[in-house]
DSSP file (Angstrom, degrees, kcal/mol; ACC not computed):
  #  RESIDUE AA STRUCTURE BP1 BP2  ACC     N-H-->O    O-->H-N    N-H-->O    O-->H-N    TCO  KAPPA ALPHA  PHI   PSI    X-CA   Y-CA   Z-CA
    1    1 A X    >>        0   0    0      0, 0.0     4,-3.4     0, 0.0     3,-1.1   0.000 360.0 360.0 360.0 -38.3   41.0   10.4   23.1
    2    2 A X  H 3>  +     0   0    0      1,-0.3     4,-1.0     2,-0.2    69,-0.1   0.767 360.0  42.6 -52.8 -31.9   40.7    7.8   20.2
    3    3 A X  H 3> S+     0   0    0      2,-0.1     4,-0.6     3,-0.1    -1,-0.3   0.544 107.2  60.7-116.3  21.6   38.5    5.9   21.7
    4    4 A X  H X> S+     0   0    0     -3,-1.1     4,-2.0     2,-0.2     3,-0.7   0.879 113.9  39.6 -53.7 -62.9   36.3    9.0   23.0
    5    5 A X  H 3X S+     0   0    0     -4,-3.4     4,-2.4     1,-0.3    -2,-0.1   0.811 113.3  57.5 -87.7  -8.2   35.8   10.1   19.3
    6    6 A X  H 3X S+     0   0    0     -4,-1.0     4,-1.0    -5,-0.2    -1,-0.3   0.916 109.2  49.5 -60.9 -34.1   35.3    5.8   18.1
    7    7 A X  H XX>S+     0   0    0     -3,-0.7     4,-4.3    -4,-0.6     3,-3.8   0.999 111.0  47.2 -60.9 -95.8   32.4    5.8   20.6
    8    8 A X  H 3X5S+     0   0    0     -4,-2.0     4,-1.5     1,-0.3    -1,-0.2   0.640 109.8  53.5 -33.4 -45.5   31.1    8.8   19.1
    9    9 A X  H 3X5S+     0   0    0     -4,-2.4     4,-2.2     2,-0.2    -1,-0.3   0.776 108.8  47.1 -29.6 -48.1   31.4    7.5   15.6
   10   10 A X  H <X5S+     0   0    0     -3,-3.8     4,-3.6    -4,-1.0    -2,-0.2   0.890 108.4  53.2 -76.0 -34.7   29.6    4.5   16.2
   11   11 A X  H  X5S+     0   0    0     -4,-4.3     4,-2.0     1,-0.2    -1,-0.2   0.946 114.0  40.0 -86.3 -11.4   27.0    6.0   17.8
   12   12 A X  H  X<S+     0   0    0     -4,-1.5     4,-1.0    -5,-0.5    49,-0.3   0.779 114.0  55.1 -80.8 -14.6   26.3    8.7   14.9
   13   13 A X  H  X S+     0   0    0     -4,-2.2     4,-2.6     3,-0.2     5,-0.2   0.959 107.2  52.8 -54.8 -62.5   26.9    5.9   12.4
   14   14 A X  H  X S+     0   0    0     -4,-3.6     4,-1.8    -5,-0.2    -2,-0.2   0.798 117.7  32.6 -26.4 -65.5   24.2    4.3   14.5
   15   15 A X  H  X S+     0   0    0     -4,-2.0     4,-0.9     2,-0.2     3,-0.4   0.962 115.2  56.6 -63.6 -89.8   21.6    7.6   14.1
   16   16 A X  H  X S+     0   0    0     -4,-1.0     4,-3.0    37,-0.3     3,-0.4   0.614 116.5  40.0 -24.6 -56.2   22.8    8.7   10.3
   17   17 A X  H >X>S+     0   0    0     -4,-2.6     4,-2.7     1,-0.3     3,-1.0   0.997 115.6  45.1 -81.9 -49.2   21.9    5.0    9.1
   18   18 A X  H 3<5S+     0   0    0     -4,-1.8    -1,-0.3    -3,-0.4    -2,-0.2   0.607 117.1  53.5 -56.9  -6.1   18.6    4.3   11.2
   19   19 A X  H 3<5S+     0   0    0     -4,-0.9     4,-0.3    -3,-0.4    -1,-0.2   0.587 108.1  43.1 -66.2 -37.8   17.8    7.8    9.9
   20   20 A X  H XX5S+     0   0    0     -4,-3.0     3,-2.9    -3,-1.0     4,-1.4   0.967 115.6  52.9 -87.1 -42.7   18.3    7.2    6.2
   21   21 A X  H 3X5S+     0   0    0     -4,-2.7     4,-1.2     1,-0.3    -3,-0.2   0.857 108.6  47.1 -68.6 -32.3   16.5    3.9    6.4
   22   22 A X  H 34<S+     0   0    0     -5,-0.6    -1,-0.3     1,-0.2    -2,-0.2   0.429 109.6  56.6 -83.1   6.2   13.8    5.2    7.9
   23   23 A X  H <> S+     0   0    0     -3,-2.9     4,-3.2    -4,-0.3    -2,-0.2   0.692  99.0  56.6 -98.2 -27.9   13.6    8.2    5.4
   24   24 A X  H  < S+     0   0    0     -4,-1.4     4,-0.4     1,-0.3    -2,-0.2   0.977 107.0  48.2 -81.4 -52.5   13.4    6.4    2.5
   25   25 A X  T  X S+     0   0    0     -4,-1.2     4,-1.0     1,-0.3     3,-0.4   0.744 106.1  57.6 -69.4 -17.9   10.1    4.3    3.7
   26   26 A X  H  > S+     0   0    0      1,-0.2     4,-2.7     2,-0.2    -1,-0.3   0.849 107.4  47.8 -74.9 -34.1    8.3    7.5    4.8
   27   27 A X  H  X S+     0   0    0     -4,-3.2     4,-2.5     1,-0.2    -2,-0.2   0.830 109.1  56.0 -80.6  -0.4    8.8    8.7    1.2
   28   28 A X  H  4 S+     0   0    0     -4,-0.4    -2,-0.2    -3,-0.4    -1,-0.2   0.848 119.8  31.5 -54.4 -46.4    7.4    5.0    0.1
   29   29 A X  H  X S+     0   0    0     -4,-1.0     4,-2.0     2,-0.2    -2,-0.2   0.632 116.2  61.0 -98.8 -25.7    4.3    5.7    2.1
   30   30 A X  H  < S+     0   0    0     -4,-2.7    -1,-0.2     1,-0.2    -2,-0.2   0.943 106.4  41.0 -48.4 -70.9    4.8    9.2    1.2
   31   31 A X  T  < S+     0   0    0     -4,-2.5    83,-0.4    -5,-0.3    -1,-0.2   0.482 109.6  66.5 -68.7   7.7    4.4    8.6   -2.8
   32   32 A X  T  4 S+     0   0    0     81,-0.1    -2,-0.2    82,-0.1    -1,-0.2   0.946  83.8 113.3 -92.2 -54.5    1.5    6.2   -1.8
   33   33 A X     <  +     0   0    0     -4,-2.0    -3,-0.0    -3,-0.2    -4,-0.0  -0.169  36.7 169.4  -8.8 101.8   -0.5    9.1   -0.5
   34   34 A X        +     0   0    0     -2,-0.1     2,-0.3     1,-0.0    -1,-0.1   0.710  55.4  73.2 -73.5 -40.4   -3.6   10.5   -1.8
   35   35 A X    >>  -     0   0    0      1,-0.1     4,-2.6     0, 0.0     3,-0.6  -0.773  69.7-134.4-117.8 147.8   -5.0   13.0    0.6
   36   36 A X  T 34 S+     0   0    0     -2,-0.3     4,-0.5     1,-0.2    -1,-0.1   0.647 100.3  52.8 -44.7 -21.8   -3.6   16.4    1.3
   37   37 A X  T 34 S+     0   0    0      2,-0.2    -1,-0.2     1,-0.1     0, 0.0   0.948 107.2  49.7 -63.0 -56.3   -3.7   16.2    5.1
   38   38 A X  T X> S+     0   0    0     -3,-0.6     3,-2.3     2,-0.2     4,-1.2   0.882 112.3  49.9 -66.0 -52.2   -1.9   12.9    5.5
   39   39 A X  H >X S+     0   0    0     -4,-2.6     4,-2.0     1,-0.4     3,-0.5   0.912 112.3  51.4 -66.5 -26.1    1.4   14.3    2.8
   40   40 A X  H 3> S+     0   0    0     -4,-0.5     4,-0.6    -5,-0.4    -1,-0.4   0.750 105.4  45.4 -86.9  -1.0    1.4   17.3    4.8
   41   41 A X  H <4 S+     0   0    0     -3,-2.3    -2,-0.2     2,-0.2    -1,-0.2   0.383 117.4  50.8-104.9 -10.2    1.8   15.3    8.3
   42   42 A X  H << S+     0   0    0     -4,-1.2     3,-0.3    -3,-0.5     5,-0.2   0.890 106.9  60.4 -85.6 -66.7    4.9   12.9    6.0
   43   43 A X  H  X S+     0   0    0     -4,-2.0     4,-1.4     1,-0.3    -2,-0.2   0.645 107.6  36.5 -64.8 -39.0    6.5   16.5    5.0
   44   44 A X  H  X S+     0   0    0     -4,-0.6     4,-1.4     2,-0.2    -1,-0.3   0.848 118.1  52.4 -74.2 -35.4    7.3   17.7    8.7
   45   45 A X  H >4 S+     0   0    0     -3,-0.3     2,-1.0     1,-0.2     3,-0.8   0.226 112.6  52.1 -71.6-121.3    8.3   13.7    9.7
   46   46 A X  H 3> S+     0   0    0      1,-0.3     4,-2.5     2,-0.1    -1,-0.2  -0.033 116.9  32.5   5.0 -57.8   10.5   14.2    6.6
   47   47 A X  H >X S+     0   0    0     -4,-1.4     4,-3.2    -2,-1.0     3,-0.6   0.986 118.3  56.4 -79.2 -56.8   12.2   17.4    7.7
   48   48 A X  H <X S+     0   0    0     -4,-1.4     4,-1.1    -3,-0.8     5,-0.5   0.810 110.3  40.4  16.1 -91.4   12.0   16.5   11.1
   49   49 A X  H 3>>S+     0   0    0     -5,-0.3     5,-3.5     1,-0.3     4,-0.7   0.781 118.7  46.1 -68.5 -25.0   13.9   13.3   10.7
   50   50 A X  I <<>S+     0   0    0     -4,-2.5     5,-0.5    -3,-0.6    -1,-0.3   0.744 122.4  33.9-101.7  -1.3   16.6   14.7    8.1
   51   51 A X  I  <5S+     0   0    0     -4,-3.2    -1,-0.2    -5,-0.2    -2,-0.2   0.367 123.5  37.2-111.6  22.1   17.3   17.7    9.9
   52   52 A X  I  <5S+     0   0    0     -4,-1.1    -3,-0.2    -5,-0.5    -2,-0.1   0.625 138.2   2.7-117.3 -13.6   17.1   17.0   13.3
   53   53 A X  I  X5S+     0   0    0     -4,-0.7     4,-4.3    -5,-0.5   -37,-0.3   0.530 121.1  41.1-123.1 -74.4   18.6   13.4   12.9
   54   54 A X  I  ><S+     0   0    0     -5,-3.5     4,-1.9     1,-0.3     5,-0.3   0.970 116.2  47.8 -74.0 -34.0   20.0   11.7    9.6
   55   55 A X  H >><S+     0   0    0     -5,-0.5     4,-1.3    -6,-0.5     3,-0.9   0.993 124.1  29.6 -75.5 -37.5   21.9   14.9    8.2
   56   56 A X  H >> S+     0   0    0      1,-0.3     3,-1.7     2,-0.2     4,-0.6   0.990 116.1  58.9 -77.4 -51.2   23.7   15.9   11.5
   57   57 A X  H >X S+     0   0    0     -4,-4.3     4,-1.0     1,-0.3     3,-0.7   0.658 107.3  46.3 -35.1 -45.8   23.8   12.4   12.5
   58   58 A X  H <X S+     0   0    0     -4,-1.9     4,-1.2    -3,-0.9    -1,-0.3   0.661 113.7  59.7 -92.0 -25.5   26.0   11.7    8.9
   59   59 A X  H << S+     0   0    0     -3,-1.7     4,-0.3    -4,-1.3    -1,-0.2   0.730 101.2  44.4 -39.2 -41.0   27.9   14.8   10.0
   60   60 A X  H <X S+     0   0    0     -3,-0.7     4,-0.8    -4,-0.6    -2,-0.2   0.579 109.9  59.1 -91.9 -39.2   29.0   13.7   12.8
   61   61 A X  H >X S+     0   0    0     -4,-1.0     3,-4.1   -49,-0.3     4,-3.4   0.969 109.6  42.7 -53.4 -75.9   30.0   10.3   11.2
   62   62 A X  H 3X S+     0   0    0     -4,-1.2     4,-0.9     1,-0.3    -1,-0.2   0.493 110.7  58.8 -54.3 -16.8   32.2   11.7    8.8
   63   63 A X  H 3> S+     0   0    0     -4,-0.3     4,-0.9     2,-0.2    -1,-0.3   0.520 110.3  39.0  10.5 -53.6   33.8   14.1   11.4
   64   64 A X  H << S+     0   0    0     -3,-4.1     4,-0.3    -4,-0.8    -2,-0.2   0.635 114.2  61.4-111.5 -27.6   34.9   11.6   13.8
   65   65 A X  H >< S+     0   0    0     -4,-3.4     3,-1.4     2,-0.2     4,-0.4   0.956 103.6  49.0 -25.1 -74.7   35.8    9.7   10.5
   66   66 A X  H >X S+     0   0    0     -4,-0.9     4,-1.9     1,-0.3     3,-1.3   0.890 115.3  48.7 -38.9 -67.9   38.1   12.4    9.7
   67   67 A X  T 3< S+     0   0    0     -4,-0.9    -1,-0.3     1,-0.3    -2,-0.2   0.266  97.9  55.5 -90.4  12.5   39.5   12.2   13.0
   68   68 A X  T <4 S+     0   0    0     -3,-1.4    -1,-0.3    -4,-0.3     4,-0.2  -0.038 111.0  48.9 -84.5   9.0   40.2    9.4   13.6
   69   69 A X  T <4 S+     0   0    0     -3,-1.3    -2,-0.2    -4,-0.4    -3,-0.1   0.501 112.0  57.6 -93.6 -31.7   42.5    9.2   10.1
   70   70 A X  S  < S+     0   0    0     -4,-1.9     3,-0.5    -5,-0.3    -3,-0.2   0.854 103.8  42.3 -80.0 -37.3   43.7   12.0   11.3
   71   71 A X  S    S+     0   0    0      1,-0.3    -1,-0.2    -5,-0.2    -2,-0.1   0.619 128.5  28.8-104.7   4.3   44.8   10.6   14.4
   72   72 A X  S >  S+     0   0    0     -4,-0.2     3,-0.8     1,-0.0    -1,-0.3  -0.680  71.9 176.8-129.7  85.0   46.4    7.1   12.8
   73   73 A X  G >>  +     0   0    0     -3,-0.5     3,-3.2     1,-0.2     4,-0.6   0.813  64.9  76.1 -32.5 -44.3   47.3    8.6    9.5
   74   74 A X  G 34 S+     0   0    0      1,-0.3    -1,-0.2     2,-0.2    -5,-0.0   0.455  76.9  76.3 -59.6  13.9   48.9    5.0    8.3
   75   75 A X  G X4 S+     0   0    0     -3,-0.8     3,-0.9     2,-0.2    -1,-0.3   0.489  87.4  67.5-109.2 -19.0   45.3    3.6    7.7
   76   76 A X  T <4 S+     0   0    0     -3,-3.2    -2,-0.2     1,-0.3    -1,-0.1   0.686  92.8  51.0 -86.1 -14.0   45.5    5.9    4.4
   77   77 A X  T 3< S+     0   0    0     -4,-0.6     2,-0.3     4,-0.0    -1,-0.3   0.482  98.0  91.4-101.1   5.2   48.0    3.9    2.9
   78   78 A X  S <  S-     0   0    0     -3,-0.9     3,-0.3     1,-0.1     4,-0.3  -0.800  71.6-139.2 -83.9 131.4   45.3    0.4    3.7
   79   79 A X  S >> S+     0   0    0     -2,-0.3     3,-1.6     1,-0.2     4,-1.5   0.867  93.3  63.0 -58.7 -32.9   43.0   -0.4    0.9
   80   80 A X  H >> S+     0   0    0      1,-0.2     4,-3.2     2,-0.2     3,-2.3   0.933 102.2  54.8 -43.0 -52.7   39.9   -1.2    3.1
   81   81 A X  H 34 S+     0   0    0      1,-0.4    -1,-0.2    -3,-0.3    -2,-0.2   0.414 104.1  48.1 -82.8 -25.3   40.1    1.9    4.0
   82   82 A X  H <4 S+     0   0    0     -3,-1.6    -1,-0.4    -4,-0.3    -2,-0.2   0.608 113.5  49.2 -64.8 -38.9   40.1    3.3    0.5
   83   83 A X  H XX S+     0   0    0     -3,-2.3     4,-2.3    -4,-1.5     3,-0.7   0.748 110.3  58.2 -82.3 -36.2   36.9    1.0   -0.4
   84   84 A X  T 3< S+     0   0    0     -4,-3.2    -1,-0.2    -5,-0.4    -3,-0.2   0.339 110.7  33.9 -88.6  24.6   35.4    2.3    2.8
   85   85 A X  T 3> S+     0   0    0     -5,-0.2     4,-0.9     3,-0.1    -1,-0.3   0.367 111.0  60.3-115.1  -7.3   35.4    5.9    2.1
   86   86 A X  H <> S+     0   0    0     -3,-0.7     4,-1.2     2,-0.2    -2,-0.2   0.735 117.1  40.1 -80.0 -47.0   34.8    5.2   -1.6
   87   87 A X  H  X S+     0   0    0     -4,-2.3     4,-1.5     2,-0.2    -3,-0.2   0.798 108.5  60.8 -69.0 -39.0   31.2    3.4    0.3
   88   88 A X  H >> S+     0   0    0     -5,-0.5     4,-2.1     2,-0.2     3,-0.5   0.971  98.2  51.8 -77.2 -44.7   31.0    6.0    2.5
   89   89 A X  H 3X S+     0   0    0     -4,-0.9     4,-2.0     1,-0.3     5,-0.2   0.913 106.1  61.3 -60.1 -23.7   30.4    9.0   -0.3
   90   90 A X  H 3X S+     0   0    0     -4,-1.2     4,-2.3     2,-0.2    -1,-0.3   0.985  99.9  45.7 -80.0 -26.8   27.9    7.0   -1.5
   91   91 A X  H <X S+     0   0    0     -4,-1.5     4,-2.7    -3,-0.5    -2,-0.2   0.851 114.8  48.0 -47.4 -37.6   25.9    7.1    1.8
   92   92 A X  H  X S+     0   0    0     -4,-2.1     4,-1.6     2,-0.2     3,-0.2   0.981 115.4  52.0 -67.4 -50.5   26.6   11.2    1.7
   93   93 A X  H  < S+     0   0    0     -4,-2.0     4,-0.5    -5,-0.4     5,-0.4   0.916 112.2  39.0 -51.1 -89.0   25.3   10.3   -2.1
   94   94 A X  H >X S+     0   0    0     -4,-2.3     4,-2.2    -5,-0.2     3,-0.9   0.751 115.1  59.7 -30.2 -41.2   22.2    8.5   -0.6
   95   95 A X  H >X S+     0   0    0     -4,-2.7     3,-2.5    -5,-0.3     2,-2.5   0.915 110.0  43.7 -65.6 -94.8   21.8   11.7    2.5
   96   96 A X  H 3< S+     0   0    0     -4,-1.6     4,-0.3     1,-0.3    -1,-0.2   0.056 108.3  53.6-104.4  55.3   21.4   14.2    0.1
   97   97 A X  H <> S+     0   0    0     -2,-2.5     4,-0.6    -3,-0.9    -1,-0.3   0.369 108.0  53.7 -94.6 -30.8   18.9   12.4   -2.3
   98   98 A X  H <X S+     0   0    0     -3,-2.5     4,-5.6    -4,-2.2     5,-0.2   0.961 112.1  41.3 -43.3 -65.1   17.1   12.0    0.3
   99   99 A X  H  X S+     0   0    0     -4,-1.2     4,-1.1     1,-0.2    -3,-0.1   0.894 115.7  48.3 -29.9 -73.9   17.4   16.1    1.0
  100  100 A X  H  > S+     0   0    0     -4,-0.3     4,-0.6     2,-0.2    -1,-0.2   0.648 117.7  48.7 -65.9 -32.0   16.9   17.0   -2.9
  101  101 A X  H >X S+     0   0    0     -4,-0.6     4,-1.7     2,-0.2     3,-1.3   0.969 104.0  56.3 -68.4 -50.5   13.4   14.2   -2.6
  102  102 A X  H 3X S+     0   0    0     -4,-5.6     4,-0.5     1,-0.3    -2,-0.2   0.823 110.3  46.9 -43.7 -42.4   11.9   15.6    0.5
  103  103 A X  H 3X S+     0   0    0     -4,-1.1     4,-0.8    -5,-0.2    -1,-0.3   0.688 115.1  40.1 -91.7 -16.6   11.8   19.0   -1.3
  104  104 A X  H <X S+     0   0    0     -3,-1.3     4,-1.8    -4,-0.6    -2,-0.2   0.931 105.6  66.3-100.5 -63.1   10.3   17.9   -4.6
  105  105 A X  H  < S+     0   0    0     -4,-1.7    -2,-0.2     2,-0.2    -1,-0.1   0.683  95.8  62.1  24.3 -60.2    7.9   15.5   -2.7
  106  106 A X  H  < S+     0   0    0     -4,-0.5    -2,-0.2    -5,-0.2    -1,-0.2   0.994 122.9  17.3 -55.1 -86.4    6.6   19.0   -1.4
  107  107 A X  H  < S+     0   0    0     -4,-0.8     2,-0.3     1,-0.2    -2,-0.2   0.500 132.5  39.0 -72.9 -13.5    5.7   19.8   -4.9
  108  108 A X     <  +     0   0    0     -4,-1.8    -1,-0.2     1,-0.0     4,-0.1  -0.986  64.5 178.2-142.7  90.9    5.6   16.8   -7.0
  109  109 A X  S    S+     0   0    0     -2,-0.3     3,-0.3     1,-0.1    -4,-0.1   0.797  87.3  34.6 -85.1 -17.1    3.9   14.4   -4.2
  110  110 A X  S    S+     0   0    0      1,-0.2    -1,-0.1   -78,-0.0    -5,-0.1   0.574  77.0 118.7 -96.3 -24.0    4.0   11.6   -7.2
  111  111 A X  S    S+     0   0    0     -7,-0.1     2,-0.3    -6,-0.1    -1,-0.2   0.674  80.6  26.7 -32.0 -25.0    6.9   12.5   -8.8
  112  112 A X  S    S-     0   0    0     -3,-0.3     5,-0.1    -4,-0.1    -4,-0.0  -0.988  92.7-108.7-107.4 131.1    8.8    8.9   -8.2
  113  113 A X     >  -     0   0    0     -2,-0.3     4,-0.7     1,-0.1     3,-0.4  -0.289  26.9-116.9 -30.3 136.8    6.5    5.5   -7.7
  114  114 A X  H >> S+     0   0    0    -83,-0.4     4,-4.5     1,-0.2     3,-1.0   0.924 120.8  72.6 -40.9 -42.8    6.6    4.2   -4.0
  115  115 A X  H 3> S+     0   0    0      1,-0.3     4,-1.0     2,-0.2    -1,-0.2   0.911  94.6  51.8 -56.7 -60.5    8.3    1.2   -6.0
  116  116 A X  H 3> S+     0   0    0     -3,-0.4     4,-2.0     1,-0.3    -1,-0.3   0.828 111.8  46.5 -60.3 -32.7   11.7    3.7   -6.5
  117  117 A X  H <X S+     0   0    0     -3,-1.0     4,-2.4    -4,-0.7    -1,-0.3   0.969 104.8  55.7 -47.7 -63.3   11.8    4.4   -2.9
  118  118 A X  H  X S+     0   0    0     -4,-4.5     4,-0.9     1,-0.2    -2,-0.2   0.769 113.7  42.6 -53.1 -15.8   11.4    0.9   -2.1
  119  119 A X  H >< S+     0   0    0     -4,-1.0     3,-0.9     2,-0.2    -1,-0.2   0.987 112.8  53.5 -63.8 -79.4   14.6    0.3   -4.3
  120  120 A X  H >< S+     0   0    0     -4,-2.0     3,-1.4     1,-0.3     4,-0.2   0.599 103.1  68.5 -22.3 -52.2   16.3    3.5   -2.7
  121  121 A X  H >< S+     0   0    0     -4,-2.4     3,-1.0     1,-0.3     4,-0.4   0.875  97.7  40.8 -17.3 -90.5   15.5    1.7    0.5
  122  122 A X  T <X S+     0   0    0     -3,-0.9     4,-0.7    -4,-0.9    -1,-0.3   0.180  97.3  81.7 -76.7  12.4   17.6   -1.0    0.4
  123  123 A X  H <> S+     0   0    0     -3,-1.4     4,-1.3     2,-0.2    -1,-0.3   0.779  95.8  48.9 -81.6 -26.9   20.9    1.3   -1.1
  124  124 A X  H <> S+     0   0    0     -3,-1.0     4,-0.7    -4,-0.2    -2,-0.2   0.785 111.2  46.6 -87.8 -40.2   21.7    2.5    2.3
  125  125 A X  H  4 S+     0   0    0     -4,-0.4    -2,-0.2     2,-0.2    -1,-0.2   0.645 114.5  49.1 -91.4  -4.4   21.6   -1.2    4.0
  126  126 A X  H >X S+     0   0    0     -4,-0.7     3,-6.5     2,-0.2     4,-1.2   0.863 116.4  42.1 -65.8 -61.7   23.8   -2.7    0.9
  127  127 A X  H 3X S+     0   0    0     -4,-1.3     4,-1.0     1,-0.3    -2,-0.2   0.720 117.0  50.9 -60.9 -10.0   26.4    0.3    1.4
  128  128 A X  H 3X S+     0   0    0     -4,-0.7     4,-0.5     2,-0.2    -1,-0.3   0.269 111.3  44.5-102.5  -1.4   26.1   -0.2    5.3
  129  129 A X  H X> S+     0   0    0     -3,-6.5     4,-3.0     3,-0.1     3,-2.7   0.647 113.1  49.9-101.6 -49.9   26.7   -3.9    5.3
  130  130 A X  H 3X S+     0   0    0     -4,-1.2     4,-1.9     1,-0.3     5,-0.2   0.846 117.2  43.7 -38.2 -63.0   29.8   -3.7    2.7
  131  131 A X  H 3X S+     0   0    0     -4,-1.0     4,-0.7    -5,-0.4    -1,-0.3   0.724 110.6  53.2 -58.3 -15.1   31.4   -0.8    5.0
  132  132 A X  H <X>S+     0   0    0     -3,-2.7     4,-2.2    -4,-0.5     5,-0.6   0.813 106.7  50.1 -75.3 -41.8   30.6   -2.7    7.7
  133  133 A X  H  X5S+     0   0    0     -4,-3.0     4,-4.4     2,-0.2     5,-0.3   0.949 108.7  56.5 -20.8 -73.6   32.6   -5.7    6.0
  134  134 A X  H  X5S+     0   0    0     -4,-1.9     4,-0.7    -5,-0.2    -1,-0.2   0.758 105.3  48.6 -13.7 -71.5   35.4   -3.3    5.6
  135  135 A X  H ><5S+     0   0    0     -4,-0.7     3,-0.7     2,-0.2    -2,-0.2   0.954 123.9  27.3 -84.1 -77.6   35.7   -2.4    9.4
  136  136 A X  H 3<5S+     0   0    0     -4,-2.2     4,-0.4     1,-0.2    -2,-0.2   0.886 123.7  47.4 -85.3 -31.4   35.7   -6.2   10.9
  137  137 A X  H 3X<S+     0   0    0     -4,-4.4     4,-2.1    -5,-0.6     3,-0.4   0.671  76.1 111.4 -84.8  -2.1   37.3   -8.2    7.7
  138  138 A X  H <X S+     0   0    0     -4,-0.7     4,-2.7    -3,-0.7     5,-0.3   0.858  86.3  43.5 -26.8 -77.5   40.4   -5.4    7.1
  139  139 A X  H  > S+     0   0    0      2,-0.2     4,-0.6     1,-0.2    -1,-0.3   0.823 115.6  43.4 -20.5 -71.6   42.8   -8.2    8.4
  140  140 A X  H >4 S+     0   0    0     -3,-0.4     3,-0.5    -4,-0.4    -2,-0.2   0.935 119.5  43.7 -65.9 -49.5   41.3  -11.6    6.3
  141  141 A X  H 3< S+     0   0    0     -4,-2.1    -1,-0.2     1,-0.2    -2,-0.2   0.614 135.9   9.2-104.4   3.8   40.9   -9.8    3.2
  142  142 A X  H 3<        0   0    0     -4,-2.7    -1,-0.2    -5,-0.4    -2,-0.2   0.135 360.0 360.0-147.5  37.4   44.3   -7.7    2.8
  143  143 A X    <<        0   0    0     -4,-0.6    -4,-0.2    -3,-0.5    -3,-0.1   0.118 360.0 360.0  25.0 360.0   46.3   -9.3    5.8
């Protein structure tokens, strides 16, 4: 069963992040955007992609997360394990800023510079290589 719901993990890890990385640059191109037509054709790929994809997709992570702790409990007393769920609320952080942008976006199409996206951007692939770190160095860095 354990490595039914790792499977499943990886591949919603998989979705959730290629979903948040790909939100962030439609709201780059998003806040770049002049004419009314175009921001309304960003605002459905926007809901689209975070409800059809990146939010269940990060659901699903943390789910199978859950349950696989659940089903070795002694990984709660390893520190990786501690810095990688300390990494992982910041991705849930990153998911629903995304959420709380998309909807002010709607109203406020300017309301951040493309420049703060492009920043925003690259917070999901820092916090995704450092948890990936986590996951394959456990061993070398707390033996």
């Amino acid at each position: 069963m354990y490595l039914w719901i790792k499977t499943l993990h990886v591949v919603a890890v998989i979705s959730w992040m290629a979903g948040l990385l790909y939100i962030y640059r439609l709201f780059v191109y998003h806040a770049m955007e002049t004419e009314q037509v175009v921001r309304d054709r960003f605002q459905v790929m926007e809901r689209r992609l975070l409800n059809a994809i990146t939010t269940p997709a990060g659901v699903v992570s943390v789910a199978t997360g859950v349950a696989m702790i659940w089903l070795i409990p002694s990984w709660l007393s390893q520190p990786w394990l501690h810095l990688k769920i300390t990494l992982v609320l910041g991705l849930i952080v990153s998911n629903a800023f995304a959420v709380v942008a998309r909807k002010r976006l709607i109203t406020e199409p300017h309301a951040w510079p493309h420049t703060f996206f492009r920043v925003m951007n690259e917070v999901p692939t820092l916090l995704m290589i450092f948890i990936v770190a986590m996951v394959i160095l456990k061993p070398v860095l707390w033996g």
